[in-house]
C-alpha positions in Angstrom: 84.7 136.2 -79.7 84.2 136.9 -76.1 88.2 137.3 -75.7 88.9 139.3 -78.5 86.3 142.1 -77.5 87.8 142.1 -73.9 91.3 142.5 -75.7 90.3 145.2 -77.6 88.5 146.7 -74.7 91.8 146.9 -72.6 93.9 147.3 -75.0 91.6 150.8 -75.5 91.7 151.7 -72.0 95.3 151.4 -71.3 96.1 153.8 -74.7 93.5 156.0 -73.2 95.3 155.6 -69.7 98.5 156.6 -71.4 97.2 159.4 -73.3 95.4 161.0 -70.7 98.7 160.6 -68.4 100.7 162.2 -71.5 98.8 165.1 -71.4 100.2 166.7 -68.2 103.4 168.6 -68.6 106.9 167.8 -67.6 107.5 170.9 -65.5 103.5 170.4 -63.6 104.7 166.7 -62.4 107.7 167.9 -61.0 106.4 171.5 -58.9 107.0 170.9 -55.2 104.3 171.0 -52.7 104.1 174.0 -51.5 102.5 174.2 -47.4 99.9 176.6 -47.5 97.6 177.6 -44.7 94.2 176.3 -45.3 92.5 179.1 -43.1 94.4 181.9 -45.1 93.6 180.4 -48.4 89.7 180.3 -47.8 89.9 183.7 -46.2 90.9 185.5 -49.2 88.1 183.2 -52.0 84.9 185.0 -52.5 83.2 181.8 -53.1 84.4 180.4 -49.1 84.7 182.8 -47.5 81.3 184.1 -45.2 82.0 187.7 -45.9 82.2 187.3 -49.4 78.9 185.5 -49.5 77.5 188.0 -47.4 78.2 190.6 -49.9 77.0 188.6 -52.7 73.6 187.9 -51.2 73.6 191.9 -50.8 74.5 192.8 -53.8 71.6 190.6 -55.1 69.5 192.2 -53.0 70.8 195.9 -54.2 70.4 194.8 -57.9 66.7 193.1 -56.8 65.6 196.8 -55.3 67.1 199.0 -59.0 65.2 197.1 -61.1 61.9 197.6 -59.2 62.5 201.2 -58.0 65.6 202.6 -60.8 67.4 203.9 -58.0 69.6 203.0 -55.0 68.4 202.4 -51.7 69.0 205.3 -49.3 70.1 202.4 -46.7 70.8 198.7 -46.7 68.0 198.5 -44.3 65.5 199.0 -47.2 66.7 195.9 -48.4 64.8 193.2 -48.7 66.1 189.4 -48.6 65.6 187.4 -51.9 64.1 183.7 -51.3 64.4 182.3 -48.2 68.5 183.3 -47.4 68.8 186.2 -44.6 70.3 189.4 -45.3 72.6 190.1 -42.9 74.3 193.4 -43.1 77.3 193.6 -40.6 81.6 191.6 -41.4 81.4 188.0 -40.0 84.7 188.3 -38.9 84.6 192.1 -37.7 81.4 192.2 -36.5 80.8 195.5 -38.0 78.1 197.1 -39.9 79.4 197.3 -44.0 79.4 200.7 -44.7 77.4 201.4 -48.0 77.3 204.4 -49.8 74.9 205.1 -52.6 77.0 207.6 -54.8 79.5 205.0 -54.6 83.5 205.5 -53.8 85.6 206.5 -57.1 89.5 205.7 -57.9 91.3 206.9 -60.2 91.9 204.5 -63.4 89.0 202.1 -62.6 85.5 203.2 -63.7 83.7 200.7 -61.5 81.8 203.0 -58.6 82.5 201.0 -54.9 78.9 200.5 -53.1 79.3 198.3 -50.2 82.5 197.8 -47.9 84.3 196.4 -45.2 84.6 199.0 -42.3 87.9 197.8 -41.6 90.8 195.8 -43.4 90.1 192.1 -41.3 90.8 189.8 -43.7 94.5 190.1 -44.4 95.1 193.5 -44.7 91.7 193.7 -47.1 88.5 194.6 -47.7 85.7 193.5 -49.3 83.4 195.6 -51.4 80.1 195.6 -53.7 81.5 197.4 -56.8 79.4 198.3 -59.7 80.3 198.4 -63.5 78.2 199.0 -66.5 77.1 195.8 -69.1 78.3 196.3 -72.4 75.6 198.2 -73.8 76.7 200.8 -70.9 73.1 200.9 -69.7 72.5 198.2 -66.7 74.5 198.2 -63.1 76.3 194.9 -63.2 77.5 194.6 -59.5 80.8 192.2 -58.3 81.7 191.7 -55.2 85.6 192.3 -55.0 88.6 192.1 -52.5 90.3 195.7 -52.1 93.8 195.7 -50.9 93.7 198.4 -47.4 96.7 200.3 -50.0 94.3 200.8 -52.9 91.6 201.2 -50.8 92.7 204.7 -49.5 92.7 205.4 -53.2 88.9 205.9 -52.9 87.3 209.0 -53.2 83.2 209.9 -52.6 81.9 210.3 -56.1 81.2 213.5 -57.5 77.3 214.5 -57.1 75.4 213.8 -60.2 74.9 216.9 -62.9 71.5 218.0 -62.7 70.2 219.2 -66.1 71.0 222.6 -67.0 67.8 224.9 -68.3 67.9 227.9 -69.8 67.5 231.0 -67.6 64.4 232.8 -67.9 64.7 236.7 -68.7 64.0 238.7 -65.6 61.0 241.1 -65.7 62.3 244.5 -66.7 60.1 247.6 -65.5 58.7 249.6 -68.5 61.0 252.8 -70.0 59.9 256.0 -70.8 56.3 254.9 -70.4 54.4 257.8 -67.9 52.1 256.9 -65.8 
């Protein structure tokens, strides 16, 4: 009994072992290995790289302070860190403060409003940035942190100021006619 379980037990495994193999395609077998440099490649992927993470830990931060207060902060320094992770405000690499702007930047064709940014281009000719996009109800700031080619960057334009409500205009007091004093 004992030998005919094993049997079926490999006989399982190597049909598995075959199938599984099967499932790759011809062409993804036969792809040459490509040399690709390990510091460039973590450079530019938000989830390695320390700027990136930076940003994200901000951008938690910046979503942390809307809900309590309904508005942006005036400055990243109002920020306050979430659990025990630091909020440090300034480019690993650069050393420079991110430059945040709380009307956001604006391009044209993209309807996400740019926050938080990279004073300078350091990580292969980009930038990262806090942009903010609306949830599907069109209601509630979803922010991302994204990487901004320095080209498409100087697409960016300051936001227009918000409307403020228009009222109607009172009438202005008119003297009395022909009334003699």
């Amino acid at each position: 009994m004992r030998s005919r379980s094993s049997v079926a037990f490999w006989s399982g495994f190597v049909v598995l072992a075959f199938w599984i193999g099967g499932c790759a395609s011809p062409n993804s077998r036969q792809q040459p290995q490509t040399a690709i440099d390990p510091a460039k490649s973590v450079e530019l992927n938000s989830y390695l790289d320390p700027c990136a993470g930076r940003l994200q830990t901000i951008a938690g931060a910046l979503l942390d302070y809307y809900v309590l207060y309904h508005h942006w902060p005036a400055s990243l320094q109002e920020l306050r860190p979430i659990g025990n992770e630091p909020l440090e405000l300034t480019c690993p690499v650069s050393r420079q403060a991110y430059i945040y702007n709380r009307l956001g930047m604006v391009r044209p064709g993209d309807s996400r409003k740019l926050l938080v940014y990279d004073a300078t281009p350091v990580h292969q000719g980009t930038r990262w940035g806090i942009a903010l996009d609306r949830d599907l109800t069109g209601g509630n700031p979803v922010p991302d942190v994204i990487s901004i080619p320095e080209t498409q960057f100087r697409t960016y334009r300051p936001a227009p100021l918000p409307s403020l409500p228009q009222f109607p205009q009172r009438p202005t007091a008119q003297p009395p006619t022909g009334q003699q004093q």
